[in-house]
C-alpha distance (Angstrom), angle and dihedral (degrees) to the residues before:
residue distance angle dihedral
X1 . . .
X2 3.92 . .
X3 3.29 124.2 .
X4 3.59 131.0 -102.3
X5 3.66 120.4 -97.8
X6 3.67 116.3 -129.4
X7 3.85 91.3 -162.7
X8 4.03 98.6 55.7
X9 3.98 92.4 178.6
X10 3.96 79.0 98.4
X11 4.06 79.3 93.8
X12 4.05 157.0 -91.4
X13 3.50 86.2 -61.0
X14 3.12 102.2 64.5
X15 3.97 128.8 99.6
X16 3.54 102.8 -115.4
X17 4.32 115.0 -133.9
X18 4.15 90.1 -95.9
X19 3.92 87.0 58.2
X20 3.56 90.9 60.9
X21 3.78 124.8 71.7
X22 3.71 121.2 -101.9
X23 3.83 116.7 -69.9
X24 3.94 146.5 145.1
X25 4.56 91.1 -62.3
X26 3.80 87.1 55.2
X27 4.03 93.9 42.6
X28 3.91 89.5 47.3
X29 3.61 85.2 45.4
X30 3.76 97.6 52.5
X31 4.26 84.6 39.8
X32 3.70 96.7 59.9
X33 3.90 96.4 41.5
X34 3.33 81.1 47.3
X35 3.61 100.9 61.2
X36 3.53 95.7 40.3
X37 3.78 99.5 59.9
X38 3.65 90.9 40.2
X39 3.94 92.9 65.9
X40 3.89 88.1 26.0
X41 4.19 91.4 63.3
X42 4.30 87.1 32.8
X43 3.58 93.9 65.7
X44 4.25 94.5 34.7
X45 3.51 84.4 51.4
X46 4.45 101.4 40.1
X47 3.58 97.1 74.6
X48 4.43 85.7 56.9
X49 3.85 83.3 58.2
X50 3.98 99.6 37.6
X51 4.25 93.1 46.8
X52 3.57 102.3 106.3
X53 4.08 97.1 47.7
X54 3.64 84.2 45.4
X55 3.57 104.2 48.9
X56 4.26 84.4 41.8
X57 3.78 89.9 65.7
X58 3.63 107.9 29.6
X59 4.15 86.7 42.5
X60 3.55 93.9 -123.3
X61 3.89 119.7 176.4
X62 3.99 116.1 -135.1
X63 3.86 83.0 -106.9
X64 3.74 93.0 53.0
X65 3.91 93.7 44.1
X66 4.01 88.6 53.5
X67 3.44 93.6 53.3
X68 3.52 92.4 56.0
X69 3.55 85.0 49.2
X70 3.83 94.0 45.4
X71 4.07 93.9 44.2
X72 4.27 87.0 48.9
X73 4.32 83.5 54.9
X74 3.75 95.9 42.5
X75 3.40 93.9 51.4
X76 3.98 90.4 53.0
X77 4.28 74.8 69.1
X78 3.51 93.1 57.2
X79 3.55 89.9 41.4
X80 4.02 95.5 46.3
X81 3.94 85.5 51.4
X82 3.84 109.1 46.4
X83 4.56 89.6 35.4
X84 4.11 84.0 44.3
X85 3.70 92.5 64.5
X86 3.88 98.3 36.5
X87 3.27 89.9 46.5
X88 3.95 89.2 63.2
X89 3.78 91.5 37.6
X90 3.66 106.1 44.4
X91 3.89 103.9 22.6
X92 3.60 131.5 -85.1
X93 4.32 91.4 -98.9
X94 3.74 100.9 53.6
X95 4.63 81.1 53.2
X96 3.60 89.8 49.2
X97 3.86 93.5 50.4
X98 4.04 87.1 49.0
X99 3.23 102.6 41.5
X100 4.24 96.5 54.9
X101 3.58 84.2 39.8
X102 4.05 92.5 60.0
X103 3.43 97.1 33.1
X104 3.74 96.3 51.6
X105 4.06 88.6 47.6
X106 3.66 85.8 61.3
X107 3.98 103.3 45.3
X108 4.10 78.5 55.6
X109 3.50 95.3 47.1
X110 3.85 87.0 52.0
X111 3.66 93.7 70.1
X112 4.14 91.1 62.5
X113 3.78 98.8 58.1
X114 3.35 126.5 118.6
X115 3.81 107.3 167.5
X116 4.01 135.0 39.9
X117 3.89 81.3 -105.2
X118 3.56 92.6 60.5
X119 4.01 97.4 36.4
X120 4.24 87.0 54.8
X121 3.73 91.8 40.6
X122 4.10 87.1 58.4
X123 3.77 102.1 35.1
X124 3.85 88.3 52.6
X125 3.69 87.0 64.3
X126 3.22 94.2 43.7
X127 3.60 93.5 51.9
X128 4.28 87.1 40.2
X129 4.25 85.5 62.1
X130 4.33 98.2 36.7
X131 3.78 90.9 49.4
X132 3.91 95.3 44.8
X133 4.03 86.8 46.3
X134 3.85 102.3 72.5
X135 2.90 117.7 46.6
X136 4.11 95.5 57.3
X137 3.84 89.2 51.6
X138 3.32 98.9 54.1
X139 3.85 93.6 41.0
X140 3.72 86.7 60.2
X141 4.27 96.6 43.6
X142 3.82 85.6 51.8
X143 3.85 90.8 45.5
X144 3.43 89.2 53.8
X145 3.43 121.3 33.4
X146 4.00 121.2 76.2
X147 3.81 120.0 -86.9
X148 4.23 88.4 -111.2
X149 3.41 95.0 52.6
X150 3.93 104.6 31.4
X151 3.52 95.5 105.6
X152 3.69 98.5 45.5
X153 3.92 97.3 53.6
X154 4.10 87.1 38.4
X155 3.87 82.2 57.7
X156 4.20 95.3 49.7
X157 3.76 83.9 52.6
X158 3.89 92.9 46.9
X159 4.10 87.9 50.7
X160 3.90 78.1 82.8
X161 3.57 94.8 82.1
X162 3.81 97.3 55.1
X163 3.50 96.7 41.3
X164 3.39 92.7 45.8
X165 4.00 86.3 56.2
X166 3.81 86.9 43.0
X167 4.18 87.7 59.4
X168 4.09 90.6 38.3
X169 3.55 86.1 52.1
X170 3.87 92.9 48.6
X171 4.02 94.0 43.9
X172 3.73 86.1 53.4
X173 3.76 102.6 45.0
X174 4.02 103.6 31.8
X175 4.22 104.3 21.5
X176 4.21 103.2 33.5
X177 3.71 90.8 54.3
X178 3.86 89.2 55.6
X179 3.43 114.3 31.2
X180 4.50 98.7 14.0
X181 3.63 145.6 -104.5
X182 4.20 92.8 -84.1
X183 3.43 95.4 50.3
X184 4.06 98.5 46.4
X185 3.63 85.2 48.4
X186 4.01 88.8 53.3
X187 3.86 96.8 43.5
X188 3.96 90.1 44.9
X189 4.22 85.6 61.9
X190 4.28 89.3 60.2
X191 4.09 94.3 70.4
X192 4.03 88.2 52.1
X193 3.56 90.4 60.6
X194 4.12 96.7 43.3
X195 4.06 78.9 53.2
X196 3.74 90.3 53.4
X197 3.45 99.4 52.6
X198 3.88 94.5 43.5
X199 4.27 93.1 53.6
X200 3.76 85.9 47.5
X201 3.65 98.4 55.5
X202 3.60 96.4 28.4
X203 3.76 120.7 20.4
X204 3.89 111.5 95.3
X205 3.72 124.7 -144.9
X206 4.11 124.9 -102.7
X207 3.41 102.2 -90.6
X208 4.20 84.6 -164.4
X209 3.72 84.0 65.2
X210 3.41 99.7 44.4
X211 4.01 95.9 55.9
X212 3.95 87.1 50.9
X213 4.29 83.6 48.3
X214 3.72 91.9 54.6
X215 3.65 95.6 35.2
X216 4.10 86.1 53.5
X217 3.57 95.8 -123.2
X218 3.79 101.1 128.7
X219 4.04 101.8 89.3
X220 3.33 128.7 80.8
X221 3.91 94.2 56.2
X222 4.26 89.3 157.1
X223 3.98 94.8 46.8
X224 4.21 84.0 49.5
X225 3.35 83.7 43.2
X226 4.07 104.1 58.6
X227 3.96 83.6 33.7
X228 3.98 90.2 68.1
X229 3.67 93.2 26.1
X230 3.84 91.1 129.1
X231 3.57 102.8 48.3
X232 4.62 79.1 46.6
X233 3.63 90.6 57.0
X234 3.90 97.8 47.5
X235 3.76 93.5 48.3
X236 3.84 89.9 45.5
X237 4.29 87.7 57.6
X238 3.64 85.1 54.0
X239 3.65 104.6 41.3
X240 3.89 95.9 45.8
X241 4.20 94.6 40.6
X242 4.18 77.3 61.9
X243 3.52 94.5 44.0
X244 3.85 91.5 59.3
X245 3.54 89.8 40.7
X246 3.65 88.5 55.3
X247 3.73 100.9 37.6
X248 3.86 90.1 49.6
X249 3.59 87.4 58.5
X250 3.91 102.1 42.4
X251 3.89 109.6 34.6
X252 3.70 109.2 70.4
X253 4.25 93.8 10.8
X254 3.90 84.1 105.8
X255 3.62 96.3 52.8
X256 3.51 101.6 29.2
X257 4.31 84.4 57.6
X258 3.95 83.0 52.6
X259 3.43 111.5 29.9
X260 4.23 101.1 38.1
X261 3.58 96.7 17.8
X262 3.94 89.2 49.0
X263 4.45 81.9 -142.8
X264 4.09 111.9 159.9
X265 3.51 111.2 -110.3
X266 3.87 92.9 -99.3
X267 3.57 93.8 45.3
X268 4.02 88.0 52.8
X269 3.26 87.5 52.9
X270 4.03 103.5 46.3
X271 4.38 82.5 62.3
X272 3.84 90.1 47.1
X273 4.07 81.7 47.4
X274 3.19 89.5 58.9
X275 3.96 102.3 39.0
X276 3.80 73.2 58.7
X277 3.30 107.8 52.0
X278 3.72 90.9 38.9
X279 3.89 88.0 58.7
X280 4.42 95.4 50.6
X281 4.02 78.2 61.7
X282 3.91 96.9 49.8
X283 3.76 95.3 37.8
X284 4.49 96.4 45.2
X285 4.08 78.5 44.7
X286 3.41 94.3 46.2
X287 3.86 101.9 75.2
X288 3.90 99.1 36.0
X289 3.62 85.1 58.4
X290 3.96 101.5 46.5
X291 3.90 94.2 52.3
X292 3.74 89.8 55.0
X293 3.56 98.8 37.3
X294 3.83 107.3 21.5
X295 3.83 131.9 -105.8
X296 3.54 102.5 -93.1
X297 3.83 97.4 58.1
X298 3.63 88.8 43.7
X299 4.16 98.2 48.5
X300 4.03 86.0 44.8
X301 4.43 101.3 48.6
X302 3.73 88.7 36.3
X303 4.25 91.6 50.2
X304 4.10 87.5 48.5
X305 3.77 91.3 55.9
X306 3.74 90.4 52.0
X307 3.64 91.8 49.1
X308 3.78 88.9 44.9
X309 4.09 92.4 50.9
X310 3.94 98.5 43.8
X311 3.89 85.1 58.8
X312 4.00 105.7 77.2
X313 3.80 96.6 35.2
X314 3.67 91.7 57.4
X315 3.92 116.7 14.9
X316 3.82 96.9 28.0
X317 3.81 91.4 36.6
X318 4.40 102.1 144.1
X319 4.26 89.0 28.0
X320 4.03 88.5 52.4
X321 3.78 93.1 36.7
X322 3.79 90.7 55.6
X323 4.17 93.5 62.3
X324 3.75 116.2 70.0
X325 3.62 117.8 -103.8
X326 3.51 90.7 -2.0
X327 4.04 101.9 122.5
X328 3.74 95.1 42.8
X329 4.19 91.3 55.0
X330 3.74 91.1 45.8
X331 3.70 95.3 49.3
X332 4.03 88.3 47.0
X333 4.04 90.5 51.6
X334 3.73 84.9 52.0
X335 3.58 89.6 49.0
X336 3.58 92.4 48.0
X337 3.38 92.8 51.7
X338 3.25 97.8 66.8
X339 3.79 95.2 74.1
X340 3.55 87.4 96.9
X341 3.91 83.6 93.0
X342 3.65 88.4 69.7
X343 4.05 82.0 69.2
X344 3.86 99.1 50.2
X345 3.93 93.4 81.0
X346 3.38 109.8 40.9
X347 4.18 86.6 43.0
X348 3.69 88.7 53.0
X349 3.59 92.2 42.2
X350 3.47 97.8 58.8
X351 3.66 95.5 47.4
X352 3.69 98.1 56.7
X353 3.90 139.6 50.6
X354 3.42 128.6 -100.0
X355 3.72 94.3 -113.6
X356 3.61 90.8 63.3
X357 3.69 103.2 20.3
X358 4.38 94.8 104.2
X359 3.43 84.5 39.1
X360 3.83 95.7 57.2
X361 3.97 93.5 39.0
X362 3.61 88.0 57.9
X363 3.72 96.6 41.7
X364 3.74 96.3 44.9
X365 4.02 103.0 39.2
X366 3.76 94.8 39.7
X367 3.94 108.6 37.2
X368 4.13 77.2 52.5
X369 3.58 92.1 53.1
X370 4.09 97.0 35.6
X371 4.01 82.3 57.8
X372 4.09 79.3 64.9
X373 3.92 86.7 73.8
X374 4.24 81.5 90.8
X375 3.90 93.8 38.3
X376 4.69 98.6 77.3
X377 4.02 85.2 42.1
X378 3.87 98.5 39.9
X379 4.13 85.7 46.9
X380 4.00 80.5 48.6
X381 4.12 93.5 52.6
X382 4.09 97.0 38.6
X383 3.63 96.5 42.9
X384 3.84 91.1 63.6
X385 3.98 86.6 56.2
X386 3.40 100.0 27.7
X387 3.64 100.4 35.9
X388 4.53 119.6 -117.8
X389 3.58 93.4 -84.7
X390 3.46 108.9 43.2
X391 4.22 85.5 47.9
X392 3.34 85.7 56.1
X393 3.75 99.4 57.7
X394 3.38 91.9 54.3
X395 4.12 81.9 87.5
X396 3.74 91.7 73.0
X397 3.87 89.4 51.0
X398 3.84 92.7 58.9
X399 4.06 86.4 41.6
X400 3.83 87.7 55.1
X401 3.72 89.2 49.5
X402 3.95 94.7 48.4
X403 3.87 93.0 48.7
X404 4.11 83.6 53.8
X405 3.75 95.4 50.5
X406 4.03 102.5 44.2
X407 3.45 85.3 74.2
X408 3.72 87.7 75.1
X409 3.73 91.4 68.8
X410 3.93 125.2 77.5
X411 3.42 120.0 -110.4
X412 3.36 124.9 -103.6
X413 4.06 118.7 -166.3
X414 3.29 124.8 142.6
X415 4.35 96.1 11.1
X416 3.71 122.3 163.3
X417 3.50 93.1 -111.8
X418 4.17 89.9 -140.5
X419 4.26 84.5 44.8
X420 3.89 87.5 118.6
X421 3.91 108.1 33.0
X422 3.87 93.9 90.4
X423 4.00 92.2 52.8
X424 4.19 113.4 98.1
């Protein structure tokens, strides 16, 4: 068998890479994607696990540290937008290379502030660069990989986002203690550059969006738009009843651990290790099971084990704390449970066009997770009523809810991922 082109201008004609069985294009593919999210959701994700040291030397108040945090996930809106519809315009490689480019500028830039002025001005970029960053990696995985396996290789990319909270967590437990917030925030911008480099030289253009590009189907993204407006407002339910679920969980766990839970900074962050670790499982499990069993199923059994983990480390607290090993296996279900992300992409993928599909990503993903801007300071005011770790639990509520409501949605396994680009 030939292989497959990875410049597809040669023609109509030609198979395009997801028509072709598996091989070394669609494993580089997968590899470079890979990396980028990985450092792309690290650095989003650092500042989560470097708050209280932060807020201790720049005197930060917990309202003042969760706007920073809110600003960093707004911005991942503004980011989602703008990157969504250059991504559709100008190709999904030239995004990728400037969104790690601007959102490794502003992890480095972190490391120089010296007032919450300064701290917001650099986590909005970062946030600008990580929300602009996944939405044209996973547009070109899913335009690339094979309808059988799309949601398996969508899911090895997605395994960026826990492991890149597993190496956050790390940094902030094991390196800040030793060598200081500033300079982990400086070293953390080096692997965003090694990432550039490597997608410049080596990353290879959707050749799904390049047919529509010659073809002259890539305009008209707000007539698309309004046309699948329905299907758009379903899948943004969904997407942002995870997103709280998963920003309940994640924003204040770090200093809830250390600042309720009274944990050392390396205990705090042998749990969040584990959360971690417990989440590479759900989200490299996540995909092998939704192309055998669909993505509804999956999203739905994978956001009840969330809601069932996030339970005894916050609600049941002392009763949890009082059986052996108990807190560290709930917070690692919770973790795993989050793998449903690695189903968001390929779902929305294969419900769209390709003439919208970046577009949508960005739109759905990062509107959901710009919404989050409220989520650190409503935490803040409900905590002091509620109490920390009854606040917290709330994220397994919303998860409940979201594995409910993707029901509503039709299923999508097994889709010729360029099914809908012919359609007006």
């Amino acid at each position: 068998m030939s292989q497959p082109s990875t410049n597809p201008a040669a023609g109509r004609g030609a198979l395009l890479l997801s028509e072709h069985p598996a091989g070394a294009v669609h494993r580089r593919i997968v590899a470079l994607t890979f990396a980028a999210w990985i450092f792309d959701f690290y650095d989003l994700l650092l500042y989560s696990f470097l708050l209280v040291p932060v807020a201790r030397e720049l005197h930060l108040s917990p309202e003042q540290s969760s706007v920073a945090l809110g600003m960093s996930l707004l911005m991942t809106a503004v980011g989602g937008i703008v990157f969504g519809v250059v991504g559709d315009r100008i190709g999904r490689r030239p995004t990728i290379v400037l969104t790690v480019a601007i959102y490794g500028l502003g992890t480095l830039l972190c490391a120089f502030s010296h007032s919450l002025a300064e701290l917001v001005l650099y986590r909005s970029i970062t946030g600008l660069g990580m929300g602009g960053g996944w939405a044209p990696g996973q547009s070109l995985v899913a335009e690339s990989m094979p309808a059988e396996s799309r949601a398996r290789y969508a899911a090895y990319v997605q395994t960026g986002a826990p492991l890149g909270g597993l190496l956050a967590a790390a940094a902030a437990g094991f390196v800040a203690p030793q060598v200081g917030w500033r300079l982990t925030f400086a070293l953390s911008a080096t692997p965003a550059l090694l990432v550039l480099v490597a997608v410049m030289l080596w990353l290879p253009e959707s050749d799904v969006w390049m047919r529509n590009a010659s073809a002259g189907r890539l305009r008209g993204e707000i007539s698309a738009i309004i046309l699948y407006r329905r299907i758009i407002g379903l899948l943004f339910v969904v997407v942002l009843l995870n997103s709280e679920a998963y920003w309940f969980t994640y924003s204040w766990m770090p200093g809830y651990l250390e600042l309720h839970r009274k944990m050392a900074a390396g205990a705090a962050g042998r749990l969040l290790i584990a959360m971690q670790l417990g989440a590479v499982l759900g989200y490299s499990t996540f995909g092998i099971l939704a192309d055998q069993f669909g993505r509804r199923p999956m999203i739905c059994v994978y956001a009840i084990v969330m809601a069932a983990g996030l339970i005894p480390p916050t609600l049941l607290w002392h009763r949890a704390a009082a059986t052996r090993a108990m807190i560290p296996i709930a917070m690692a279900a919770a973790g795993f449970g989050t793998g449903l992300w690695s189903g968001m992409a390929p779902m929305i993928s294969e419900l769209l066009p390709t003439r919208i599909r970046n577009t949508a990503l960005g739109l759905l993903l990062n509107m959901s997770r710009g919404l989050q801007f409220f989520t650190p300071l409503a935490i803040v005011f409900l905590s002091a009523r509620l109490g920390f770790g009854a606040t917290l639990s709330l994220g397994a509520l919303f998860s409940l809810v979201g594995a409910a409501l993707v029901w509503i949605l039709p299923e999508t396994r097994g889709r010729t991922i360029t099914d809908l680009d012919e359609l007006p």
